[in-house]
C-alpha positions in Angstrom: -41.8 -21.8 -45.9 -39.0 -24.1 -46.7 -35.8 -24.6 -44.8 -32.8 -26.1 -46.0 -29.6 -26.8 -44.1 -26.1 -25.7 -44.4 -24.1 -28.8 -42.8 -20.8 -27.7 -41.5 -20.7 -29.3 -37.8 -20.1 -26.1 -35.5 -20.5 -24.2 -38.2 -23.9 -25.0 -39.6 -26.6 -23.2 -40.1 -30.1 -23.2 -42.1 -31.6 -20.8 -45.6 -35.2 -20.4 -45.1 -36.7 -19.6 -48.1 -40.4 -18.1 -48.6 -42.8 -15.7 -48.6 -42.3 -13.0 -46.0 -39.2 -14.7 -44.3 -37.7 -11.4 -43.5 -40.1 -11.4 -40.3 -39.0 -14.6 -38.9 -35.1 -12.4 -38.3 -35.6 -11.2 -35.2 -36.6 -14.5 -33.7 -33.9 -16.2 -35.9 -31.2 -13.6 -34.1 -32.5 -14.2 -30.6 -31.9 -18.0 -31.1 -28.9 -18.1 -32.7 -26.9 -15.5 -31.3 -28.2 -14.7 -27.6 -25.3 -12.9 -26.6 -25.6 -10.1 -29.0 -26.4 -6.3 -27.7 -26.3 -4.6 -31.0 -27.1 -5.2 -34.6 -25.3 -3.3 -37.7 -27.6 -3.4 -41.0 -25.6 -3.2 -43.8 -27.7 -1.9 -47.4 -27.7 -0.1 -50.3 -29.6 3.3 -50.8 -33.5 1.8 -53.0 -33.0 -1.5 -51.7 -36.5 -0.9 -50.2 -36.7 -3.9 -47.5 -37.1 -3.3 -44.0 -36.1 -5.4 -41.0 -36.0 -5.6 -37.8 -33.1 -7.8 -35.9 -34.9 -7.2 -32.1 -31.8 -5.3 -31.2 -31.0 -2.0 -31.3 -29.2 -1.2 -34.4 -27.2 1.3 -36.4 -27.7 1.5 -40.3 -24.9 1.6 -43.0 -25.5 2.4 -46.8 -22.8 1.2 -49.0 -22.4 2.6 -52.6 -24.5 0.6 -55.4 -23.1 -1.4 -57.8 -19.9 -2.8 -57.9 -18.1 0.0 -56.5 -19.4 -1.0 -53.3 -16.9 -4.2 -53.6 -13.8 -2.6 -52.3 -11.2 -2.6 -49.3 -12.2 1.0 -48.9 -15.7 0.3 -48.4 -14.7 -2.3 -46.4 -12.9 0.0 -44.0 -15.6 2.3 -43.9 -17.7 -0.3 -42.4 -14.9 -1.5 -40.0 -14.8 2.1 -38.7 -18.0 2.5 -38.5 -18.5 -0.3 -36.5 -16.2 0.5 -34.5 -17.9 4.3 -33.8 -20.8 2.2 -32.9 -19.6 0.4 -30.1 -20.2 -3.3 -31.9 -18.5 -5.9 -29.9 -17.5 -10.0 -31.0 -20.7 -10.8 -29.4 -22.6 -8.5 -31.5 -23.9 -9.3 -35.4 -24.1 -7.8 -38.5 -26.9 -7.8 -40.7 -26.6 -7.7 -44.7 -29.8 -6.3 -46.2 -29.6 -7.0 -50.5 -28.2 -8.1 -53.6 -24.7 -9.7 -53.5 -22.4 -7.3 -53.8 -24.1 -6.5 -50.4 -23.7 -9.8 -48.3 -20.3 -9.8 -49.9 -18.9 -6.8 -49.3 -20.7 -7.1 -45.5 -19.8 -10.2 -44.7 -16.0 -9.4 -45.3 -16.4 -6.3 -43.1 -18.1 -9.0 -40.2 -15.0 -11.4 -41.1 -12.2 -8.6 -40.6 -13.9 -6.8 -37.8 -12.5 -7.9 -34.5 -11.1 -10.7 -36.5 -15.0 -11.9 -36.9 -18.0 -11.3 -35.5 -21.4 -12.7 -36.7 -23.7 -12.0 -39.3 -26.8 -12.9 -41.0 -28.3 -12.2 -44.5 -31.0 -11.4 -46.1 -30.7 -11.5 -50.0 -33.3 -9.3 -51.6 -31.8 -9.5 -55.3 -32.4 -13.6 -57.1 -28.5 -13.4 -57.4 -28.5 -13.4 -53.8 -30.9 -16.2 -52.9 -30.4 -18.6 -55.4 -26.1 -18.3 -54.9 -24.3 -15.3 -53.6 -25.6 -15.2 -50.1 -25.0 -19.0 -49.3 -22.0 -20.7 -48.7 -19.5 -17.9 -46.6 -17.1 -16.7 -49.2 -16.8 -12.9 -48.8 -15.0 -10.6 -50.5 -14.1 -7.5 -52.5 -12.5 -6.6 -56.1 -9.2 -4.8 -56.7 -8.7 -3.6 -60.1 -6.3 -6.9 -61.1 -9.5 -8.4 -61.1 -12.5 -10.0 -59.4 -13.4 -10.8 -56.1 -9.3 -11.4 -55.1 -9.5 -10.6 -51.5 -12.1 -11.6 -49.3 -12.4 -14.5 -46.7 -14.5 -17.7 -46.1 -16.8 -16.5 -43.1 -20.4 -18.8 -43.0 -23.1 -16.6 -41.8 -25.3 -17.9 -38.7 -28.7 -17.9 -41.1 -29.6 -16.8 -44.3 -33.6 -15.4 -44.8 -34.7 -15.4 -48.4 -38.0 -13.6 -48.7 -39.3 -14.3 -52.2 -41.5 -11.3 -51.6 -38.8 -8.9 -52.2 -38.4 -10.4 -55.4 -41.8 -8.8 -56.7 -39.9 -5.4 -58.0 -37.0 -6.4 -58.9 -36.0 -5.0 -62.6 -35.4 -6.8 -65.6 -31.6 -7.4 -65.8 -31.5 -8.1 -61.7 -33.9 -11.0 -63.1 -31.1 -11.7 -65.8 -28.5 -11.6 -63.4 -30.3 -14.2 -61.1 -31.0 -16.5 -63.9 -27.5 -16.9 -64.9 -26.3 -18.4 -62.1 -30.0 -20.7 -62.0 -28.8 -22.4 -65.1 -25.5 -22.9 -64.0 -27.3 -24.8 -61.1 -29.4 -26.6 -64.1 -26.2 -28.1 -65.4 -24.7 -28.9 -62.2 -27.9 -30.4 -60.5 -28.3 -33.2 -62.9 -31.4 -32.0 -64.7 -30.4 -30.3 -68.1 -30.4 -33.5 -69.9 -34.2 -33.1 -69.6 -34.9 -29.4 -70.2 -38.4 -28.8 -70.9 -40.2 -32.3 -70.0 -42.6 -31.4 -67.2 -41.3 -31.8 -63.8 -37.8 -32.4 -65.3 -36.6 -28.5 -65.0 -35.9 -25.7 -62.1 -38.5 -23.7 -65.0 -40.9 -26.0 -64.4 -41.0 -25.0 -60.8 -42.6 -22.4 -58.4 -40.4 -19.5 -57.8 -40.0 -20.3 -54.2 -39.1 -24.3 -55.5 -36.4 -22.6 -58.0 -34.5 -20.9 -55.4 -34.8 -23.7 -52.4 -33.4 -26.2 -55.1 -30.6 -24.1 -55.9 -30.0 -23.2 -52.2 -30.0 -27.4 -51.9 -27.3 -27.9 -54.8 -25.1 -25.6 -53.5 -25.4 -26.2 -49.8 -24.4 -30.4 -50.4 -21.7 -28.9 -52.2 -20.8 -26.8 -49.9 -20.7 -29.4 -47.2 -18.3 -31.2 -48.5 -15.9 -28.8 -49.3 -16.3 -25.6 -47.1 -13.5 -23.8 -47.7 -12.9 -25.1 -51.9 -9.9 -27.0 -52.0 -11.4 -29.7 -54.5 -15.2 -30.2 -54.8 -16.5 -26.9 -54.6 -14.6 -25.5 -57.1 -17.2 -26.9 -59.8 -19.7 -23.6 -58.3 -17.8 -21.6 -60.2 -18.8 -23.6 -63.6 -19.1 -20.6 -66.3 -17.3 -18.0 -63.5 -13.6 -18.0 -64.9 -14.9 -15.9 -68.4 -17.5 -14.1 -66.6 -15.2 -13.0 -64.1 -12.6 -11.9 -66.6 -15.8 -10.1 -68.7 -16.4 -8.1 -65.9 -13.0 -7.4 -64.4 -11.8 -6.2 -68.1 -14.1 -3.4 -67.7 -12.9 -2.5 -64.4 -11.8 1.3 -65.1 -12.4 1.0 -68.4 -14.5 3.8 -70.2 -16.5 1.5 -72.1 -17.6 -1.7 -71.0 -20.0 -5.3 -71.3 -22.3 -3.7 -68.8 -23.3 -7.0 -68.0 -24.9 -8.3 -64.8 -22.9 -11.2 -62.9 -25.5 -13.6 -64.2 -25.9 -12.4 -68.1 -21.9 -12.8 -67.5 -21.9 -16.2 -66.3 -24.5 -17.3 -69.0 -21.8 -16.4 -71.7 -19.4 -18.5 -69.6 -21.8 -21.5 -69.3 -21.5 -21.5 -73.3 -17.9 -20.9 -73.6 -17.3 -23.6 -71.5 -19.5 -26.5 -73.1 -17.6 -24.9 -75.9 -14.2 -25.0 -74.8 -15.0 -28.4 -73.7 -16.0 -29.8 -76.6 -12.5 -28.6 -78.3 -10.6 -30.4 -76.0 -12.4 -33.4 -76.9 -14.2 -34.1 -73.4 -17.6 -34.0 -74.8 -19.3 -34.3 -78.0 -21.3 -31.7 -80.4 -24.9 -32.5 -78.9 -23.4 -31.9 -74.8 -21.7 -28.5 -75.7 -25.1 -27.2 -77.6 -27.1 -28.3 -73.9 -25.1 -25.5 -72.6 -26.2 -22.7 -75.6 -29.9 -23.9 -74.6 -30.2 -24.1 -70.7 -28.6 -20.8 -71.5 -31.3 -20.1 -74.0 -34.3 -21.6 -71.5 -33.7 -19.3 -69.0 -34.1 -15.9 -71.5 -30.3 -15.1 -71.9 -28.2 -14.5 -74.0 -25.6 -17.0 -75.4 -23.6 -14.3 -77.6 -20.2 -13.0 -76.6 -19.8 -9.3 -76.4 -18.6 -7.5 -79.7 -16.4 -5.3 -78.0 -14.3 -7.7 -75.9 -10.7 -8.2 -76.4 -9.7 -11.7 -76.3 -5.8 -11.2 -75.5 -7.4 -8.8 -72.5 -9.7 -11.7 -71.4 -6.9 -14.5 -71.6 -5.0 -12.0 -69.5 -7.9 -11.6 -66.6 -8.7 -16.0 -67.2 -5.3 -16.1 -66.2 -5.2 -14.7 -62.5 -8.7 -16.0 -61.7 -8.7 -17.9 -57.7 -8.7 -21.2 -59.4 -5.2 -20.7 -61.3 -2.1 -22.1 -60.4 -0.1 -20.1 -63.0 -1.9 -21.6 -65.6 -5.1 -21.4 -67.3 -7.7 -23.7 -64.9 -11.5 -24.2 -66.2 -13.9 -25.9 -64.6 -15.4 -27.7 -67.6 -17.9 -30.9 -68.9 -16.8 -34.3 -69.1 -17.2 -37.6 -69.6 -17.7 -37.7 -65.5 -19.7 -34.8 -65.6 -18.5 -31.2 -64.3 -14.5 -31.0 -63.3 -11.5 -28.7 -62.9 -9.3 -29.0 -65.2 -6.0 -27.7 -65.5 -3.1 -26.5 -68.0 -4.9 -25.6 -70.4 -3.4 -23.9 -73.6 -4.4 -20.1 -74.3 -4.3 -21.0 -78.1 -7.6 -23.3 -77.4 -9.3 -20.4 -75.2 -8.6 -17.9 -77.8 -9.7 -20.3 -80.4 -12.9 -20.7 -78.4 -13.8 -17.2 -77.8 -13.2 -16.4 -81.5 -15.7 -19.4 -82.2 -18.2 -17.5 -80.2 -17.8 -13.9 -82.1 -17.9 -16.2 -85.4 -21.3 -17.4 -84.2 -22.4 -14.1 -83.3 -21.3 -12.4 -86.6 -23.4 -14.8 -88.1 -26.1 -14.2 -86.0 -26.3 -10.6 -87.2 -25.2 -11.1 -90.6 
């Protein structure tokens, strides 16, 4: 079992990360919160992981998929706790993937103006990124994740075990936002020279060292007013991917990761055009990408004046285009950037994939 801490003074807390960490919760609870009367678990219908928080609980289901991530949902919860009797002492316990310990945790922030919770991540999304670091929140249909809050949990339990039956694209999903970590966490220079790579590591390794990346990060700059920004390295085109097909009767039907793979590439790409880094940096990205089983090819049936549009109200802007983005002192924000080099960019990507499949 491996712990790593969450430094944020008052605020900390630790991500234990292991086989069969789930059953260390109700001791976890007891510790850190032994005030509270009542627990509310918060899951999704075929999540298919038990726990027990040693209090007497009530459990909610919330919708699967994205559709869970929305202020109605949210209320549901609020009123549900309410029905329950949960008081400011009491906790709230998120029980899967992301869209779960986001869409709870906002509900645990805006209930009684905050109460406590805990999570326990089941999907690799969760572990390696979604269910660290306290930012919560829910979709609206102008785009991704705009409302939520920044509410740390009290502990985080990532039981590799739950991992085991996971399908697929949740695997994909996860692994999108693992190579992100490879490019942040210094390594991706050395892809595939032993001991060099988060592949190269035990599955349990993989997701304590991307708990560790994030969590220094996060340290420093809780609540993202400069540092932290860089987590969302590949996020501003996978965000706008996904909220384009918000509604929409076709879509990507991309995962968060397979999204944020795409964004990894456009980004070494869109990097490269603006002269920050050279031809051999911006290709790093298309193979981390590559390493971890993704795919690097933009979607054919993306619009790119729809995209610009979503790019353009991501968290990040300041009525501009922002990207966080490769440089000469490694991974930055960077702002003002013109739409005619992002549209550029993302026709750069459907040439290369029309020539793949030519």
């Amino acid at each position: 079992m491996r712990t790593v801490p969450v430094e944020l003074g008052v605020r900390r807390y630790d991500v234990v990360v292991g086989e069969g960490a789930v059953r260390m919760l109700a001791g976890i609870v007891s510790a850190v919160l032994p005030g509270a009367a009542r627990a509310a678990i918060v899951t999704q219908s075929g999540i298919g992981v038990s726990v027990d928080p040693g209090l007497p609980s009530d459990l909610f289901t919330v919708p699967a998929g994205e559709e869970a991530k929305s202020l109605a949902v949210v209320e549901d919860l609020c009123r549900g706790f309410a029905r329950a009797g949960l008081s400011r002492s009491d906790v709230v316990i998120a029980v899967g993937g992301g869209v779960v310990t986001d869409v709870a945790g906002f509900a645990a922030a805006s209930f009684h103006r905050g109460i406590a919770y805990v999570n326990v991540p089941t999907s690799l999304l969760g572990q390696v990124d979604a269910a660290i670091g306290g930012k919560t929140g829910v979709n609206i249909p102008e785009g991704k994740n705009l409302v939520g809050a920044f509410w740390q949990p009290r502990a985080v339990l990532c039981d590799t075990d739950s991992l085991s039956t996971l399908p697929p694209r949740e695997w994909a999903s996860g692994r999108g936002e693992m190579a992100k970590y490879e490019l942040l966490g210094g390594v991706a220079d050395r892809v595939g020279r032993p001991g060099a790579s988060l592949l190269d590591l035990a599955l349990d390794e993989q997701v304590a060292r991307c708990v560790a990346i994030k969590a220094e990060v996060v340290a420093s700059d809780e609540r993202e007013g400069d540092r932290r920004v860089v987590l969302n390295y590949g996020h501003t085109l996978a965000h706008a991917l996904e909220a384009s097909a918000f509604g929409a009767e076709t879509g990507s039907g991309l995962r968060h990761g397979e999204a944020v793979a795409i964004g990894l590439v456009f980004a070494g790409l869109l990097a490269r055009r603006l002269g920050r880094i050279d031809d051999e940096r911006a290709d790093l990205h298309r193979k981390v990408v590559t390493a971890f089983d993704l795919s690097p090819l933009l979607p054919a049936e993306v619009d790119s004046d729809r995209l610009v549009s979503f790019m353009a109200r991501d968290k990040k802007a300041d009525h501009d285009l922002t990207f966080v983005l490769d440089g000469p002192d490694g991974v930055d924000v960077v702002r003002g950037i013109d739409g005619a080099d992002v549209v550029a960019t993302l026709e750069e990507m459907e040439h290369r994939e029309r020539g793949r499949g030519a």
